[in-house]
N, CA and C of each residue as an Amber inpcrd file, in Angstrom:
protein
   156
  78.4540000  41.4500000 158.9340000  78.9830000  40.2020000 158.4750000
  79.9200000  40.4680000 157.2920000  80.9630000  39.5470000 157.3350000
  82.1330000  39.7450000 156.2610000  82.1050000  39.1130000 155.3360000
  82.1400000  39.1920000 153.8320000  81.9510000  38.2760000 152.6650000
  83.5860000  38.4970000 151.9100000  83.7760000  37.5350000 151.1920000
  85.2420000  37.5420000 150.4850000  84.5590000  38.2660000 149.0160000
  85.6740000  39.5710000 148.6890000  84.8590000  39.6990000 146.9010000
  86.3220000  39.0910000 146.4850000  86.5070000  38.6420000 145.7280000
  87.2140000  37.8750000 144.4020000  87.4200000  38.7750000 143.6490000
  88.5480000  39.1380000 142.9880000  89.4330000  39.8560000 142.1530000
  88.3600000  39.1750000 140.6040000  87.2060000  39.7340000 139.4590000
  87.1260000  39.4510000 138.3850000  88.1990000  38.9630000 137.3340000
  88.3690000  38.6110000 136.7420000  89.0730000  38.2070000 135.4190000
  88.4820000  39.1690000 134.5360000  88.7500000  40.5120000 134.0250000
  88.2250000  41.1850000 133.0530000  88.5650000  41.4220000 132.2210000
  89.3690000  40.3070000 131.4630000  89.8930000  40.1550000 129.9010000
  90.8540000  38.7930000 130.0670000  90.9820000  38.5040000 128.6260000
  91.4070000  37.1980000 128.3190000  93.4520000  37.0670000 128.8310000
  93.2330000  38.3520000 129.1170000  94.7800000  38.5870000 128.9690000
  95.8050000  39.1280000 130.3460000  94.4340000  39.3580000 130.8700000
  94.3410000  40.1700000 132.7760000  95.0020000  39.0680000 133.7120000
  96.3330000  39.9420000 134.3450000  96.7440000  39.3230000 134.9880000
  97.3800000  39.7680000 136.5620000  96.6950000  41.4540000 136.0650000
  96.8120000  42.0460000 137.1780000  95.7510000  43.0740000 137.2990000
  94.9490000  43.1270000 138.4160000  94.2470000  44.8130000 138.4270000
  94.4600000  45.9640000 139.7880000  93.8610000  46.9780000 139.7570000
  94.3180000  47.7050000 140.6620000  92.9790000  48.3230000 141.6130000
  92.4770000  48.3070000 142.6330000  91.0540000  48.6910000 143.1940000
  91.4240000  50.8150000 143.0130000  90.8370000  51.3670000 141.5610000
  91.0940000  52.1690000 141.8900000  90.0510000  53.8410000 142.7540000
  88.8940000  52.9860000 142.9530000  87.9820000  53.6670000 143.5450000
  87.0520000  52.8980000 144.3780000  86.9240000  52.7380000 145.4570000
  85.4940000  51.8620000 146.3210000  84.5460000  52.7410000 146.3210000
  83.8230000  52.4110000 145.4420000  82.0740000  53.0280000 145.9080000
  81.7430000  52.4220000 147.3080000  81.2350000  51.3890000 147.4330000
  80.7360000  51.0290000 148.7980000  81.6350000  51.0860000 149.9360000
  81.4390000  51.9170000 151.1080000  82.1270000  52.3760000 152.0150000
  81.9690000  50.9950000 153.3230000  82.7860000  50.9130000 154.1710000
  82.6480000  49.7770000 155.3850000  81.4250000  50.3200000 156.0090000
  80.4160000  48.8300000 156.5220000  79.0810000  49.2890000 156.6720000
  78.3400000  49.5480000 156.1600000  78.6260000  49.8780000 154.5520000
  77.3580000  50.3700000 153.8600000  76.2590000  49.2710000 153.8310000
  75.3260000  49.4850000 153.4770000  74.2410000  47.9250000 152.8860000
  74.4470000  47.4530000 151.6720000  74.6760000  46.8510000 150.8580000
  75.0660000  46.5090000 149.8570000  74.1890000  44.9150000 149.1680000
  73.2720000  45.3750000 147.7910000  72.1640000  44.6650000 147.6210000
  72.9920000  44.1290000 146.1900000  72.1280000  43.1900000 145.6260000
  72.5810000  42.1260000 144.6640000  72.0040000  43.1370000 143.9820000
  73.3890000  43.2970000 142.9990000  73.1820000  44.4610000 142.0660000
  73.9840000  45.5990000 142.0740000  74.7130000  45.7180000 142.7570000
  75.0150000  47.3680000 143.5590000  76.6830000  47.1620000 142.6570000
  77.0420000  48.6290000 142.5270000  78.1940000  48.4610000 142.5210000
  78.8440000  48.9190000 143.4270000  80.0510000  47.9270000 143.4690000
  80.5820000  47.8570000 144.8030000  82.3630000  48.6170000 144.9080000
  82.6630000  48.2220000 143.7730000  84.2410000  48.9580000 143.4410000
  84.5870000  48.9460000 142.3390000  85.7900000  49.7410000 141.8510000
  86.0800000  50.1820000 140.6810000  87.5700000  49.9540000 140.1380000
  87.7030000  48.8470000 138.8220000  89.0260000  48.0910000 139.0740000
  89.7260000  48.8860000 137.7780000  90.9450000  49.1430000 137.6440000
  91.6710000  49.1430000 136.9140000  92.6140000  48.1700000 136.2860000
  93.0170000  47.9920000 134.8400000  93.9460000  47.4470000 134.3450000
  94.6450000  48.0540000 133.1240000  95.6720000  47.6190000 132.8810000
  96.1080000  48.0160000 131.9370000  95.3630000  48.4310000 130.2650000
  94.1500000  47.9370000 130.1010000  93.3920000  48.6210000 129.3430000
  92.2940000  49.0070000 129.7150000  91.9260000  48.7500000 130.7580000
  90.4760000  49.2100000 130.6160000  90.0550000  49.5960000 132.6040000
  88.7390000  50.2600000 132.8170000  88.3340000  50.3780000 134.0790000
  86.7020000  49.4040000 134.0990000  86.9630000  48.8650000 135.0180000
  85.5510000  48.1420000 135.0060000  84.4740000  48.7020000 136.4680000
  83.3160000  48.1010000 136.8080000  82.7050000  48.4840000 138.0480000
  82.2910000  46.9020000 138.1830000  82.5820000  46.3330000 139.8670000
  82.3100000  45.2180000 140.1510000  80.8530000  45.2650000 140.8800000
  79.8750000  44.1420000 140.1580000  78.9390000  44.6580000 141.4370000
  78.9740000  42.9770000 142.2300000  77.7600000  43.7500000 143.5480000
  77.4620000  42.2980000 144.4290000  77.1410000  41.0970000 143.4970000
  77.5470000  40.0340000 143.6700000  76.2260000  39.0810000 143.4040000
  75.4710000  38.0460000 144.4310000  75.7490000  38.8870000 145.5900000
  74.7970000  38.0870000 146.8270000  74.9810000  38.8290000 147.6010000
């Protein structure tokens, strides 16, 4: 089953980010909690996780 993830807002000032690593591969299982990908922006790298 397919879920939409949503681009975070990870600063007051973010107006662009970049997916620069996917941890979770197509198919994986993926539990509330998990991290799921790895975003870049101009200052900083964040890790997105599930929240459902």
């Amino acid at each position: 089953m397919a879920y939409e993830l949503k681009m975070p807002q990870l600063g007051l000032t973010m107006e662009e980010g970049t997916v620069s690593k996917w941890i979770k591969k197509e198919g994986d299982a993926v539990k509330v909690g998990d991290v799921i990908v790895e975003i870049t922006t101009d200052k900083l790298t964040n890790e997105v996780v599930s929240e459902t």
